[in-house]
C-alpha positions as CSV (number, residue, x, y, z in Angstrom):
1,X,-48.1,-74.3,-19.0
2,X,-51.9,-73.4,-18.1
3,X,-52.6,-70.4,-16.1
4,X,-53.1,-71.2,-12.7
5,X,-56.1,-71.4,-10.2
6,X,-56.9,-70.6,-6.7
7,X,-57.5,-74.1,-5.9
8,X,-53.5,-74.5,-7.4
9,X,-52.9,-71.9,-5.3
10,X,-54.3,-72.6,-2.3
11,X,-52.5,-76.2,-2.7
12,X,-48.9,-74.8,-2.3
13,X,-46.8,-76.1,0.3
14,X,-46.0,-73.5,3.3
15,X,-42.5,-72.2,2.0
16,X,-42.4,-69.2,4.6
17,X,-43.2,-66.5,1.5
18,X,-46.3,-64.7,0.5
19,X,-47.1,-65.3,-3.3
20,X,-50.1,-63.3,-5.1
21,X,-51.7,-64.9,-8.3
22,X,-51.9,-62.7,-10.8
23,X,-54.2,-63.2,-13.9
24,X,-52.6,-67.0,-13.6
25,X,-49.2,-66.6,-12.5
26,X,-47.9,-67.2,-9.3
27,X,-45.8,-64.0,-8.1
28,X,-43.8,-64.0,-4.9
29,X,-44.0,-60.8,-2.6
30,X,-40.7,-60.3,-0.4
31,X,-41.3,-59.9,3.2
32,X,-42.1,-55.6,3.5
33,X,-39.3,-53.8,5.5
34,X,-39.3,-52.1,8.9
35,X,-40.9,-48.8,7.8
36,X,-43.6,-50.5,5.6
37,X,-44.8,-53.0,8.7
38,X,-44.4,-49.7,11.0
39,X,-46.3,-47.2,8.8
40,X,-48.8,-50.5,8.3
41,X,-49.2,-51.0,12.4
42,X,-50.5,-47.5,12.8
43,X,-52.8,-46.9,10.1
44,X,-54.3,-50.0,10.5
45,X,-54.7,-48.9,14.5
46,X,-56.3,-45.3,13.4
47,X,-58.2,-47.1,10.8
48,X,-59.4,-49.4,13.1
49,X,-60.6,-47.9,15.8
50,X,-62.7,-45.4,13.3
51,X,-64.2,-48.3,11.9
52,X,-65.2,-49.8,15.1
53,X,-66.3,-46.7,16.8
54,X,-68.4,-45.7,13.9
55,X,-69.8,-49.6,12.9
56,X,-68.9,-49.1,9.9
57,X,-68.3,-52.5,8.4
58,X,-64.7,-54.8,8.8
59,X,-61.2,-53.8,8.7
60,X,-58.6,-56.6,7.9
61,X,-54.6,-56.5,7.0
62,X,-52.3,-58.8,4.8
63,X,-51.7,-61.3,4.8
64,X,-55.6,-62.1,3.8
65,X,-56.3,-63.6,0.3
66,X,-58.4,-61.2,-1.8
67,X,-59.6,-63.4,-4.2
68,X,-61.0,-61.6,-7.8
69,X,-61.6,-64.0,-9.7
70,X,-60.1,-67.7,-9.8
71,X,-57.4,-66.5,-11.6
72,X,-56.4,-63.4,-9.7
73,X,-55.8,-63.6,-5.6
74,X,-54.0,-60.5,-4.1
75,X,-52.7,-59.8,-0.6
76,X,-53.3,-55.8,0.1
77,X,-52.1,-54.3,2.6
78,X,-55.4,-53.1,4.6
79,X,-58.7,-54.1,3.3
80,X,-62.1,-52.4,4.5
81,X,-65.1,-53.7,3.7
82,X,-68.4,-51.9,3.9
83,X,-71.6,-53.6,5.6
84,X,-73.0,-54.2,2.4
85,X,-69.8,-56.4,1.5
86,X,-69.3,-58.1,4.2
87,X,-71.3,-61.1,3.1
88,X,-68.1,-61.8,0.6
89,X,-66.0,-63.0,3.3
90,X,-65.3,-66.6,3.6
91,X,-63.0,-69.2,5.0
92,X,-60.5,-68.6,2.6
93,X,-60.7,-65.0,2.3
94,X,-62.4,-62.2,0.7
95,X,-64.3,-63.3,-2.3
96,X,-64.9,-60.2,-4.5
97,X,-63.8,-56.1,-4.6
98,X,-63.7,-54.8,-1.3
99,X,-65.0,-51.4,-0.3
100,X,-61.2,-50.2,0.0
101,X,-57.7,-51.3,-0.8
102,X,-54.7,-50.1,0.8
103,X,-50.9,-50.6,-0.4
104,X,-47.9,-49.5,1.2
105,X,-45.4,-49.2,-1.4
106,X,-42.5,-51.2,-1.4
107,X,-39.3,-49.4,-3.0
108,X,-38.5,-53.1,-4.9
109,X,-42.0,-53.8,-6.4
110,X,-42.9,-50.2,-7.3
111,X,-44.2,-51.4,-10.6
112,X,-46.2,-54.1,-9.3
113,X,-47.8,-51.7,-6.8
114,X,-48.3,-48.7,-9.0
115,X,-49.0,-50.5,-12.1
116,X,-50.5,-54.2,-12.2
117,X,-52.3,-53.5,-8.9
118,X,-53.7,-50.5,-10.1
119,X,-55.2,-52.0,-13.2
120,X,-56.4,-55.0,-11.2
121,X,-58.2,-53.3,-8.8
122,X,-59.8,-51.4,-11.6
123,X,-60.9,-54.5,-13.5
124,X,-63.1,-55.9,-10.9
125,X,-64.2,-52.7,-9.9
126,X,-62.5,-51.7,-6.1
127,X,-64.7,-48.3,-5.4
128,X,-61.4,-46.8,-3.5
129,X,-57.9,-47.3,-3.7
130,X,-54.9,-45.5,-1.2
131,X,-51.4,-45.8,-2.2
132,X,-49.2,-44.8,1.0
133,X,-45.5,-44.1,0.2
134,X,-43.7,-44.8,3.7
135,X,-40.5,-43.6,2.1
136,X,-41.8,-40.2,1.0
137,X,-44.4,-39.9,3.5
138,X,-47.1,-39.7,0.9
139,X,-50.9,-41.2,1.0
140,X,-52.6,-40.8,-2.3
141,X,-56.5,-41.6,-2.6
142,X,-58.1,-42.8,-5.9
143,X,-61.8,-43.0,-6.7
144,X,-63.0,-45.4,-9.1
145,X,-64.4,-44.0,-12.3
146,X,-66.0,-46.3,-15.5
147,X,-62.5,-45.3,-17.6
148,X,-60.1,-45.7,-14.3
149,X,-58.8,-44.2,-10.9
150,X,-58.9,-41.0,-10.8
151,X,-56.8,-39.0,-7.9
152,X,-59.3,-37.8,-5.5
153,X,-56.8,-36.4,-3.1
154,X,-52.6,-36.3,-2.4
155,X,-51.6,-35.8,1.1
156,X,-47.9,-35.7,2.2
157,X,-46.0,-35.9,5.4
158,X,-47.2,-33.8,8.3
159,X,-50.6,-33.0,6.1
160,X,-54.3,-33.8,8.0
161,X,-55.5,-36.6,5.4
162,X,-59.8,-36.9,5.4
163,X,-60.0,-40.1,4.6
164,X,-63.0,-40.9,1.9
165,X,-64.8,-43.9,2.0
166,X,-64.7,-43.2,6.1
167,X,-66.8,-40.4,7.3
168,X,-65.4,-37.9,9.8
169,X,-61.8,-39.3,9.4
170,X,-58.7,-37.0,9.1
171,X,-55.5,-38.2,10.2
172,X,-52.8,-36.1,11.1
173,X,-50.4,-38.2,8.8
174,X,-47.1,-37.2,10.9
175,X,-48.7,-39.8,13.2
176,X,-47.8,-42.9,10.7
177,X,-44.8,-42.1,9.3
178,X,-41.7,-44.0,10.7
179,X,-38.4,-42.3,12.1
180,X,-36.0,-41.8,9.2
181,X,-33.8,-44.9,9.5
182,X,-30.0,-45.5,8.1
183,X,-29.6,-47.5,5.1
């Protein structure tokens, strides 16, 4: 079977579940769980509002096609993009690396998150990258360098994050996390 396309993508039938396409493979992405759409809620309000307040470009959350390449469209969590990228949004998405990705980690796709995300948005060149761990209340910011990502920062539960690409931004992460909940 060929690798698929965006346009093969973009012709699937509404089934109710996200899918991602992945260097030409369609992969499904489970609905995210209580704590991942809470955590998500809040930063995206913080984030917001600093973005807006400050004009500093666009703020947008999943599900939004980021498409890399025709080959390759992913569905991060929180996307910002800069002024000076906001001429790659279209109709059906983002067309290109935007300024900053964002993924909650899900405790079921942990590879996919950690490990082919990672490397994806380090092929087509996404200047920053957070990983956010609802479950251990952990935010970690990566900087794009020419051989990878290289851990700018770690920030953990009741920490006061600042918040590179954003100027002026620390969040006092106890304000994201989600009460502990029973299994």
């Amino acid at each position: 079977m060929s690798p698929l396309t965006y346009a093969d993508y973009a012709a699937l039938p509404d089934d109710g579940h996200r899918y991602e396409l992945i260097d030409g493979e369609l992969v499904m992405t489970p609905a995210p769980g209580y704590a991942h759409q809470r955590v998500l809620a809040r930063l995206v309000s913080i984030l917001d509002s600093h973005v807006c307040a400050k004009n500093l470009g666009e703020l947008l959350f999943a599900p939004l096609d980021v498409i890399l390449s025709e080959s390759t469209t992913v569905q991060p969590d929180i996307v910002f993009l800069a002024h000076d990228r906001e001429r790659q949004v279209r109709k059906r998405g983002i067309e290109g690396p935007p300024s900053l990705v964002v993924e909650l980690l899900s405790p079921n796709r942990l590879e996919h998150d950690l490990e082919v995300k990672r490397e994806l948005y380090f092929r087509y060149g996404v200047p920053h990258y957070w990983i956010v761990d609802p479950e251990q209340r952990t935010l970690e910011r990566l900087v794009l360098e020419a051989d990878g990502y290289r851990r700018d920062a770690a920030f953990s539960r009741d920490d006061a994050a600042a918040l590179r690409p954003f100027p002026d931004l620390v969040i006092a992460l106890a304000k994201i996390w989600s009460p502990e909940l029973p299994d």
